[in-house]
PASEBA-1860 file (N, C-alpha, C; in nm, 3 decimals):
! residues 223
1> XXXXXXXX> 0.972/1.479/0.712/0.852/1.541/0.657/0.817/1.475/0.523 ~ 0.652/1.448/0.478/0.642/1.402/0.360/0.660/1.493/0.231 ~ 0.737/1.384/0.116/0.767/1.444/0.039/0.587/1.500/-0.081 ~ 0.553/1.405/-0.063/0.427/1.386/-0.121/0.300/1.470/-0.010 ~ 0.210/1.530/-0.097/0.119/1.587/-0.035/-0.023/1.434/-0.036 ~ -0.098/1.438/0.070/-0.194/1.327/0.041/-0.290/1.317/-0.039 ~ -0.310/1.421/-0.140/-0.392/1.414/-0.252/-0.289/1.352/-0.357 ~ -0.205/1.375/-0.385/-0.032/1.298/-0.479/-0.040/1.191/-0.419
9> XXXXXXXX> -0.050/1.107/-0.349/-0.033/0.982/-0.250/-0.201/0.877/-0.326 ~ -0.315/0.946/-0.287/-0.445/0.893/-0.342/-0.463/0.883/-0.524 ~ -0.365/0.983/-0.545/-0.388/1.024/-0.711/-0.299/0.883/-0.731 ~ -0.150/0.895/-0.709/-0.113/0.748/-0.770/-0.132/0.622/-0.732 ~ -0.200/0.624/-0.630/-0.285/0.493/-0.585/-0.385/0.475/-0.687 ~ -0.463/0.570/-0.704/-0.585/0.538/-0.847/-0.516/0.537/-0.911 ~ -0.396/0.603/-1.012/-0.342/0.584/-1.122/-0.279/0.446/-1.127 ~ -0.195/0.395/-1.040/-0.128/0.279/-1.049/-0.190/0.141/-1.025
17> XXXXXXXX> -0.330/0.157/-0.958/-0.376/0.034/-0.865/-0.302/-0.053/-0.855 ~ -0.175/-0.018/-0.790/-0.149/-0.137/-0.693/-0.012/-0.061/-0.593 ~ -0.026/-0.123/-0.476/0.073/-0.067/-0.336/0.187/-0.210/-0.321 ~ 0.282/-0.225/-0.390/0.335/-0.339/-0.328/0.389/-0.331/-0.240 ~ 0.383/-0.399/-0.088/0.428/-0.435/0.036/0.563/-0.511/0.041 ~ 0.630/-0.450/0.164/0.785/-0.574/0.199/0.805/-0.491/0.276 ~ 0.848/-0.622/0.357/0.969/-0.596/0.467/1.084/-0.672/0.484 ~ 1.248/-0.633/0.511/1.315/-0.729/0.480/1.432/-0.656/0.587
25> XXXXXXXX> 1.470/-0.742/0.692/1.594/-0.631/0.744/1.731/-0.623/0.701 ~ 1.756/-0.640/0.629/1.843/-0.618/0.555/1.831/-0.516/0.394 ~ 1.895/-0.409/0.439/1.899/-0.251/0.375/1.918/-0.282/0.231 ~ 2.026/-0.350/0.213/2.108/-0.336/0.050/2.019/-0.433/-0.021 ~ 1.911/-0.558/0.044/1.844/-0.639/-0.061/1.656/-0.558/-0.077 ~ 1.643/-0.457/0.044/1.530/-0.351/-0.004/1.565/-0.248/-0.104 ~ 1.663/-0.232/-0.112/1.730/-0.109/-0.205/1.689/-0.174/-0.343 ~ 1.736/-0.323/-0.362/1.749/-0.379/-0.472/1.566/-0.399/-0.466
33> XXXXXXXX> 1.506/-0.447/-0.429/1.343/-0.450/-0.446/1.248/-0.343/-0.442 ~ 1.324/-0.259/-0.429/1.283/-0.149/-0.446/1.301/-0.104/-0.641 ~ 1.428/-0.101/-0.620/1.443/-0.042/-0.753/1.364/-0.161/-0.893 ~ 1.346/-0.301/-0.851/1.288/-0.366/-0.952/1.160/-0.335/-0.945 ~ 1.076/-0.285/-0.844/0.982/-0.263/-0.819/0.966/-0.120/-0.915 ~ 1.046/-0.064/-0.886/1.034/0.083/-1.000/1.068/0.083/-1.112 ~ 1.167/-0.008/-1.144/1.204/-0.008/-1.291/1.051/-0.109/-1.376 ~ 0.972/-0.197/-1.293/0.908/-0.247/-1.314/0.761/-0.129/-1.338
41> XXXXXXXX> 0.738/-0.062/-1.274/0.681/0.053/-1.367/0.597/0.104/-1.192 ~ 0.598/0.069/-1.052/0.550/0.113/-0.956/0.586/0.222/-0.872 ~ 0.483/0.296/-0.860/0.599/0.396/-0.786/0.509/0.452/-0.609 ~ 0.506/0.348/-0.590/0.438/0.312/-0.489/0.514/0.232/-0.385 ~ 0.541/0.215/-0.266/0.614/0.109/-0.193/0.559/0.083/-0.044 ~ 0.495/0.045/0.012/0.436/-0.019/0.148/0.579/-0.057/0.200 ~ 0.645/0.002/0.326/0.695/-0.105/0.413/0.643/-0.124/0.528 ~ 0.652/-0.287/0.530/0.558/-0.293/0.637/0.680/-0.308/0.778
49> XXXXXXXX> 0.677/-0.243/0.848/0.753/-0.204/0.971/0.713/-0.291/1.066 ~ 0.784/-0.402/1.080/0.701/-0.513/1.141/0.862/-0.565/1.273 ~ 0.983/-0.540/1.232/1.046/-0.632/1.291/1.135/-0.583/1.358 ~ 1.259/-0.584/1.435/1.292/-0.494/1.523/1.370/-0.403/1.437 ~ 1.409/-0.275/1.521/1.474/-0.178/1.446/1.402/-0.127/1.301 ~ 1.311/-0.179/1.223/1.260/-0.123/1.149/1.255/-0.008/1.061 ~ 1.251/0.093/1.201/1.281/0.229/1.169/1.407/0.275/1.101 ~ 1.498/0.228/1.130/1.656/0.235/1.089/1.662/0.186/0.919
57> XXXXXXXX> 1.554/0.076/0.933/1.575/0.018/0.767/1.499/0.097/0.682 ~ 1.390/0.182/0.710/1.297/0.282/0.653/1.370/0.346/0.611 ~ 1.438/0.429/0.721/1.494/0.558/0.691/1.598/0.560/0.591 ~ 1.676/0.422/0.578/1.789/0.418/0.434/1.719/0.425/0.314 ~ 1.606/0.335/0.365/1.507/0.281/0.227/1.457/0.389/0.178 ~ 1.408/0.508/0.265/1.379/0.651/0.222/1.444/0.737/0.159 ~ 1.551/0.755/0.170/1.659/0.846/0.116/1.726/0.775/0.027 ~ 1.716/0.644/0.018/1.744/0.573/-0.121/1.647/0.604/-0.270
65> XXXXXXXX> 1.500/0.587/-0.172/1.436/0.649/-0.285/1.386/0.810/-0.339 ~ 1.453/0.891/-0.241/1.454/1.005/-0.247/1.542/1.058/-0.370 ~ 1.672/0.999/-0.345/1.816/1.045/-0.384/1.796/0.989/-0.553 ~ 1.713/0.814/-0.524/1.785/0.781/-0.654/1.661/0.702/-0.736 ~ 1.516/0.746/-0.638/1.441/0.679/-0.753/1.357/0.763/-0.771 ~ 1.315/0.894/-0.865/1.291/1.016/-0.876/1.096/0.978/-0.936 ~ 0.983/0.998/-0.809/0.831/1.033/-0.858/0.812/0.846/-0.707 ~ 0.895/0.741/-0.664/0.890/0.666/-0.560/0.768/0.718/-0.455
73> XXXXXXXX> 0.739/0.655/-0.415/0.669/0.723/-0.317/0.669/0.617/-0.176 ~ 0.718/0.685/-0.062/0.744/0.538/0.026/0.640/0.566/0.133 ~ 0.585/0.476/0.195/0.487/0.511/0.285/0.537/0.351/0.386 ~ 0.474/0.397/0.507/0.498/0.272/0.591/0.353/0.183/0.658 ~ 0.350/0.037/0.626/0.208/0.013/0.689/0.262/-0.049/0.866 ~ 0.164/-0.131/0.914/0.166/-0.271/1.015/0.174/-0.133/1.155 ~ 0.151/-0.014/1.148/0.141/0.072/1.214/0.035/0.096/1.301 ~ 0.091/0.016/1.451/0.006/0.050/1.551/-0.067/0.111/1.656
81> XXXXXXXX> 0.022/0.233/1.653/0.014/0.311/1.809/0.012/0.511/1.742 ~ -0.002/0.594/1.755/0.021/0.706/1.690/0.191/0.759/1.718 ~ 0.249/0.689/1.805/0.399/0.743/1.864/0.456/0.645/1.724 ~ 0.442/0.573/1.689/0.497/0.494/1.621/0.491/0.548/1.441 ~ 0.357/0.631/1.423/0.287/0.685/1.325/0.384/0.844/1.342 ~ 0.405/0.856/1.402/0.454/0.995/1.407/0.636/1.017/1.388 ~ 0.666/0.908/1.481/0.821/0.872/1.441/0.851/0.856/1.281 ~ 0.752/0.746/1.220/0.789/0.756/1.097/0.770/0.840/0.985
89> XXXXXXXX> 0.651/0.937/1.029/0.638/1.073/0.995/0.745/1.158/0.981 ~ 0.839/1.203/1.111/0.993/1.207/1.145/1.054/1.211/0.984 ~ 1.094/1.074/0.975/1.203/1.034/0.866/1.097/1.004/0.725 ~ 0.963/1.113/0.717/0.965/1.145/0.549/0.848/1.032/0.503 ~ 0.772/0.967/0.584/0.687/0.910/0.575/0.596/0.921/0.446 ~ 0.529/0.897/0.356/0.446/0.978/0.267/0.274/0.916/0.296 ~ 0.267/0.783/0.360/0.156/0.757/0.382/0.201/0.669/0.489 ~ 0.073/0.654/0.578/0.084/0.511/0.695/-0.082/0.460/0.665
97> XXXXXXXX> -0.018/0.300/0.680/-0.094/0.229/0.692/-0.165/0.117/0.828 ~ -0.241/0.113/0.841/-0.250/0.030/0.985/-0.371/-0.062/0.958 ~ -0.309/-0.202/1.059/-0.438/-0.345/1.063/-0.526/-0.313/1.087 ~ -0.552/-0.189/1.186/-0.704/-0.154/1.258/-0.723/0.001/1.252 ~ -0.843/-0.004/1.265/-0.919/0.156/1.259/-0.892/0.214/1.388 ~ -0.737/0.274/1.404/-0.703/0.393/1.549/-0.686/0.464/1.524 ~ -0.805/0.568/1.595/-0.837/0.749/1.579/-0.750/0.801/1.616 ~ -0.580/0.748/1.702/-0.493/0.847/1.722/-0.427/0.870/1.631
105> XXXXXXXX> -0.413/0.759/1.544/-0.326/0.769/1.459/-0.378/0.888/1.338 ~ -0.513/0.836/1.323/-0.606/0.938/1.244/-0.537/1.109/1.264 ~ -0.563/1.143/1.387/-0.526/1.278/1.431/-0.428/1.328/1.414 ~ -0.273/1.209/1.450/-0.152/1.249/1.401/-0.085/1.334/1.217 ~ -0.175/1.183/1.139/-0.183/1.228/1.012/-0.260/1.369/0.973 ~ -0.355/1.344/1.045/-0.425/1.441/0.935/-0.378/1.610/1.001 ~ -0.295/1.625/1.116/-0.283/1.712/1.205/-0.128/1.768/1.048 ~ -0.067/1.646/1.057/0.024/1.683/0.926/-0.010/1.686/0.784
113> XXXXXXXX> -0.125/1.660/0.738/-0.180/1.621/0.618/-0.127/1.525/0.592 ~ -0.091/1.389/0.625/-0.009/1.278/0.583/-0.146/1.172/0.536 ~ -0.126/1.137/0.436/-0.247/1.041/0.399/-0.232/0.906/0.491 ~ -0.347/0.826/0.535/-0.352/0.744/0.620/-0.431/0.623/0.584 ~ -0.443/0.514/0.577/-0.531/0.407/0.523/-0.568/0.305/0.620 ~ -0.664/0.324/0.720/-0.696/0.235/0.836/-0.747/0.113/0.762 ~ -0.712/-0.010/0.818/-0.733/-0.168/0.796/-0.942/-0.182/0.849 ~ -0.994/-0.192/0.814/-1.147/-0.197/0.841/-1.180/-0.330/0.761
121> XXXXXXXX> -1.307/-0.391/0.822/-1.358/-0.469/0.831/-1.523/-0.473/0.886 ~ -1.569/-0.353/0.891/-1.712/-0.389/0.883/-1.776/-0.219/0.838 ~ -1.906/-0.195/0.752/-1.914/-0.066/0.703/-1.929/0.059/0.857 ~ -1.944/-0.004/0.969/-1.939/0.032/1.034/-1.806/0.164/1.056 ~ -1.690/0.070/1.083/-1.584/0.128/1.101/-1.548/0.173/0.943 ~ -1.571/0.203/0.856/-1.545/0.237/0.682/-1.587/0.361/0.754 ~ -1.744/0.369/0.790/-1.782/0.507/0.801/-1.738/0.553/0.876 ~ -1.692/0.563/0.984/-1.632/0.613/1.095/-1.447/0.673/1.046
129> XXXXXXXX> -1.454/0.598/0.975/-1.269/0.606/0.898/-1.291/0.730/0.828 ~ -1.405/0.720/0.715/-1.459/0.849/0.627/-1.438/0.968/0.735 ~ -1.530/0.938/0.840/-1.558/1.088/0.942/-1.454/1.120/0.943 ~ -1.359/1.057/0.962/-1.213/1.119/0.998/-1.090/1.171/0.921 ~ -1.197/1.145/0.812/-1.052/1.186/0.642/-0.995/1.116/0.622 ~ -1.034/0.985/0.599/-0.968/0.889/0.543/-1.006/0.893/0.379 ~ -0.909/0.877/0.236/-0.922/0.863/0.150/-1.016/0.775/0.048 ~ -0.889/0.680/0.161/-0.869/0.500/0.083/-0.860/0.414/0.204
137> XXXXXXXX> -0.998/0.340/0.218/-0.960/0.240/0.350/-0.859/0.145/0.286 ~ -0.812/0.076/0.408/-0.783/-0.071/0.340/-0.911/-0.203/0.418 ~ -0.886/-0.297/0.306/-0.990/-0.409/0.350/-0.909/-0.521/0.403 ~ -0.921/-0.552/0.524/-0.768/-0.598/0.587/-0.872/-0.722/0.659 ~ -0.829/-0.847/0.678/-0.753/-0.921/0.576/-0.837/-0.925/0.450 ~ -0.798/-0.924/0.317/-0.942/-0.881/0.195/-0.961/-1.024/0.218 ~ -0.892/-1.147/0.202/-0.897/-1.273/0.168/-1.046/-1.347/0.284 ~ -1.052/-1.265/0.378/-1.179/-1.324/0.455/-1.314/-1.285/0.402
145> XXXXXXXX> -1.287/-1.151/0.367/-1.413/-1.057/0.266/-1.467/-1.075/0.167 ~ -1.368/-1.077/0.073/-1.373/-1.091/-0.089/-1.427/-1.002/-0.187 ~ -1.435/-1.006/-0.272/-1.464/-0.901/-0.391/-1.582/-0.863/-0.315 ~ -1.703/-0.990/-0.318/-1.826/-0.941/-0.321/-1.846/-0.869/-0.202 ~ -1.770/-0.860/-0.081/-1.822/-0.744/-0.001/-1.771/-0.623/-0.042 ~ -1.700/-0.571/-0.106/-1.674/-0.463/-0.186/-1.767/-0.403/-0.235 ~ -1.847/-0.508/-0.334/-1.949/-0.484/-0.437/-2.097/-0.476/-0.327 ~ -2.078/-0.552/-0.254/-2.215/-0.514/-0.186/-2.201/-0.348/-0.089
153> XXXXXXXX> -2.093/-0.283/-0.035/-2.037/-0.169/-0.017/-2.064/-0.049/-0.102 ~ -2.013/-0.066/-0.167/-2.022/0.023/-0.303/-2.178/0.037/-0.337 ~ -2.280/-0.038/-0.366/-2.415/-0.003/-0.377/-2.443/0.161/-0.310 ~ -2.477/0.109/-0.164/-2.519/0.238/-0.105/-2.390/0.334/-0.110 ~ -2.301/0.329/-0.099/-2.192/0.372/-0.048/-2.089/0.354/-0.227 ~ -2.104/0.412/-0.291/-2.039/0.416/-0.413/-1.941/0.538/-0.413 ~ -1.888/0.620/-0.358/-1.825/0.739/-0.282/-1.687/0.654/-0.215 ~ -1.711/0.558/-0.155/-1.651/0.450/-0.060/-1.506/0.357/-0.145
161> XXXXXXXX> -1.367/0.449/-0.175/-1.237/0.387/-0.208/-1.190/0.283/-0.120 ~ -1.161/0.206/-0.172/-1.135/0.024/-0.100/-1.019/-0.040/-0.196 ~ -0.857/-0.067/-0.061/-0.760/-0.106/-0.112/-0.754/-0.235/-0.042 ~ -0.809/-0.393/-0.081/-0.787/-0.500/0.021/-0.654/-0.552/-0.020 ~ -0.659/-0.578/0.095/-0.485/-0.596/0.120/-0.522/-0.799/0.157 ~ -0.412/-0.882/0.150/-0.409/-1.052/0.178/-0.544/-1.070/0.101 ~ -0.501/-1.196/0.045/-0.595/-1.270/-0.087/-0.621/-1.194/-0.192 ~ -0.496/-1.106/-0.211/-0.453/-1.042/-0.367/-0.360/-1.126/-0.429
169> XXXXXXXX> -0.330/-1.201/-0.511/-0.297/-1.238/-0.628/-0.261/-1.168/-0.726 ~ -0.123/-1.258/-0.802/-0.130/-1.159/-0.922/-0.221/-1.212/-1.105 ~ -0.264/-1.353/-1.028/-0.354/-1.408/-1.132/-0.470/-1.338/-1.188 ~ -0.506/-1.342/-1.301/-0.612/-1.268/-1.399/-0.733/-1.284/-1.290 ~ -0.751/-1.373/-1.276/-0.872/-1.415/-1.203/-0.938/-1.292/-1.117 ~ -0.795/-1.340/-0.998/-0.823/-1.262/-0.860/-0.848/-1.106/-0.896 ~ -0.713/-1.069/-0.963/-0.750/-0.891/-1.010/-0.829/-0.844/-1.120 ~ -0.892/-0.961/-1.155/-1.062/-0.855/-1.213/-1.157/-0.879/-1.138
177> XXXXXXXX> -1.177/-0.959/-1.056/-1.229/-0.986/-0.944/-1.295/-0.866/-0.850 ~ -1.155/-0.834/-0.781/-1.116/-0.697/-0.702/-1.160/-0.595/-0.787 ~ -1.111/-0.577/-0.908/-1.187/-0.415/-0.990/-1.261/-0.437/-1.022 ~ -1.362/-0.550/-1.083/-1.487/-0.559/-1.118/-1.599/-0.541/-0.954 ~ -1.510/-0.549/-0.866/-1.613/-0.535/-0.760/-1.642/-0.391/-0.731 ~ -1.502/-0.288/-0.794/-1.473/-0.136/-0.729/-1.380/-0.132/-0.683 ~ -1.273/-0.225/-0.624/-1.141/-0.123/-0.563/-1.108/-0.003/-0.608 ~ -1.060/0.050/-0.582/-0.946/0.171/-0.610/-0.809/0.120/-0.659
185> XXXXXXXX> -0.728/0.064/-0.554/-0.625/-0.027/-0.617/-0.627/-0.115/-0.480 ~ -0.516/-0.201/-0.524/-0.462/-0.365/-0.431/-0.359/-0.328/-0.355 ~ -0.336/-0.385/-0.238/-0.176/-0.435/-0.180/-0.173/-0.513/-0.177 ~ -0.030/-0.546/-0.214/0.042/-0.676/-0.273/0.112/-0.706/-0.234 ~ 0.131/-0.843/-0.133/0.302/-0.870/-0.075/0.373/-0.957/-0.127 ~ 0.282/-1.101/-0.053/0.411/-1.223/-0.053/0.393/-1.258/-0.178 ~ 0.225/-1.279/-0.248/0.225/-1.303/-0.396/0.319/-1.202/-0.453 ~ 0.347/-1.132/-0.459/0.405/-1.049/-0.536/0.572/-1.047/-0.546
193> XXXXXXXX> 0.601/-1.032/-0.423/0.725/-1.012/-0.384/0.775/-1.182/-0.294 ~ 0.779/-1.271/-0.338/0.767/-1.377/-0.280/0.911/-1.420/-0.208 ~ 0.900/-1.568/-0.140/0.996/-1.551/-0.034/1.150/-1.651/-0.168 ~ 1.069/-1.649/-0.281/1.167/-1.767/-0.403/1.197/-1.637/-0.434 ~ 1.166/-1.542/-0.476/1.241/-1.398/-0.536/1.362/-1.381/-0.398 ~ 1.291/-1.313/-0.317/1.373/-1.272/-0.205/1.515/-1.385/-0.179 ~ 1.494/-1.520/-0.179/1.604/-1.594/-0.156/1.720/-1.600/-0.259 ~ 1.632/-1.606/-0.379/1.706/-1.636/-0.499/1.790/-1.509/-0.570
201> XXXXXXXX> 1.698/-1.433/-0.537/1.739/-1.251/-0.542/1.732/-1.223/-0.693 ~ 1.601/-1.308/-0.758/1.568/-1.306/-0.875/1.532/-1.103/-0.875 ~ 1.556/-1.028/-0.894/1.539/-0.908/-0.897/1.497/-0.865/-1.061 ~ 1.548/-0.941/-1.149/1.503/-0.934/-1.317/1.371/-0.963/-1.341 ~ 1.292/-1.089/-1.254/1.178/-1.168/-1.229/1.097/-1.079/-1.197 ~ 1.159/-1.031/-1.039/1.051/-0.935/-1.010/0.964/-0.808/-1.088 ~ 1.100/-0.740/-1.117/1.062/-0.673/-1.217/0.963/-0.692/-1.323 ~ 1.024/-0.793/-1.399/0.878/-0.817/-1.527/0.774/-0.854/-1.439
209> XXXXXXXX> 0.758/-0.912/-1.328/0.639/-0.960/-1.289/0.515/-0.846/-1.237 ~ 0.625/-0.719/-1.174/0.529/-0.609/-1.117/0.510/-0.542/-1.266 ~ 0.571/-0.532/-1.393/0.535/-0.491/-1.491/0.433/-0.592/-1.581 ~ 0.430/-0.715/-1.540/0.317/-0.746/-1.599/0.192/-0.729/-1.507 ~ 0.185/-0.752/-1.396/0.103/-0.693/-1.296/0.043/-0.583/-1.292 ~ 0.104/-0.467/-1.313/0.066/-0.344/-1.383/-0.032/-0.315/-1.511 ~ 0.038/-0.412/-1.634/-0.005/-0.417/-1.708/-0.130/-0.494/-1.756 ~ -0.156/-0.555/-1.630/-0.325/-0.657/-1.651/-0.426/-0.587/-1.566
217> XXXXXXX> -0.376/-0.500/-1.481/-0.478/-0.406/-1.409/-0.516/-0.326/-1.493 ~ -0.394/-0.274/-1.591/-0.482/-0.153/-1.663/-0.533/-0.216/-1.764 ~ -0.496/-0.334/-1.823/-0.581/-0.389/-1.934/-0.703/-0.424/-1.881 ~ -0.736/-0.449/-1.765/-0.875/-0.499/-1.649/-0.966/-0.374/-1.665 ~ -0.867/-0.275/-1.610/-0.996/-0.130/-1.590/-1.044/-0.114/-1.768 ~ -0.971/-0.116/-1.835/-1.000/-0.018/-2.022/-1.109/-0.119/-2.038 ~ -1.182/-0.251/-1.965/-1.246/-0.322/-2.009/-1.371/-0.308/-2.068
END
């Protein structure tokens, strides 16, 4: 069951703007990216449930941050099917995320109040996501989109929270980019959490990096 209610889930998504993403099957080096990720000032975590057994690595990763990283908030994305949305519901889920706009999954969540963030790609399906109680879309892949369809969104549709996920960066550039267009906040993977951290198991790196990351979003919004 979620620990987080889905208004707590949307609130530190606006407060934090940013969701960093990973997946890694191996338990004891998510534990550790996890915690640089929090000591780094996020309390947000995307796993993206992508590879076999998955579920098994969630569920440590959950009660790791239950037990020992106190305000964490773990949610799972790459979520395709509602059986799959509901299992991880099961083991404490706090949000799901998915590539595409599926109304079963919609039903599952919102049947539990579990906040949900469907992957969309045209205002079409945005509105259709809205009908269904969606918060915070995501803009999936953002890197095909870009700021300016955000900003052209937001006109009529200024009501309309937008988290694009791929062709986030942690360069100045890209993330005033994204908030000068309107996001809400970013997801962040491989830039962020990269595959030279993960090998090297730079975990000190990471850290300052999601804390400077942090710290140029909010210097971006006070602008």
């Amino acid at each position: 069951m979620a620990k987080y209610t889905r208004l707590e889930v949307v609130a530190a998504m606006e407060e934090t703007g940013m969701v960093p993403l990973f997946y890694h099957p191996d338990i004891d080096l998510g534990k550790k990216v996890m915690k640089a990720c929090y000591d780094g000032g996020a309390r947000l975590m995307e796993f993206t449930a992508r590879g076999d057994f998955a579920f098994e690595v969630f569920l440590e990763l959950n009660r790791y941050a239950i037990k020992e990283l106190p305000g964490m908030i773990m949610g799972v994305g790459s979520i395709t099917d509602a059986g799959a949305a509901s299992m991880f519901m099961q083991m404490g889920a706090n949000f799901i995320v998915t590539p595409s706009l599926r109304e079963d999954i919609a039903l599952v969540c919102n049947r539990r109040k579990v906040m949900w963030s469907p992957g969309c790609g045209t205002l079409t399906e945005i509105n259709r996501a809205e009908e269904l109680g969606c918060e915070i879309i995501k803009l999936f892949p953002g890197s095909t989109y870009g700021p300016g369809f955000v900003k052209a969104i937001k006109g009529p549709q200024p009501w309309t929270s937008v988290m694009p996920t791929g062709g986030v960066s942690t360069e100045e550039s890209n993330l005033k980019a994204w908030f000068e267009a309107g996001v809400t906040c970013v997801g962040m993977g491989s830039k962020l959490i990269s595959k030279e951290v993960l090998a090297n198991k730079d975990f000190n790196g990471l850290r300052k990096n999601v804390a400077e990351t942090l710290q140029l979003i909010k210097t971006i919004r006070n602008r």
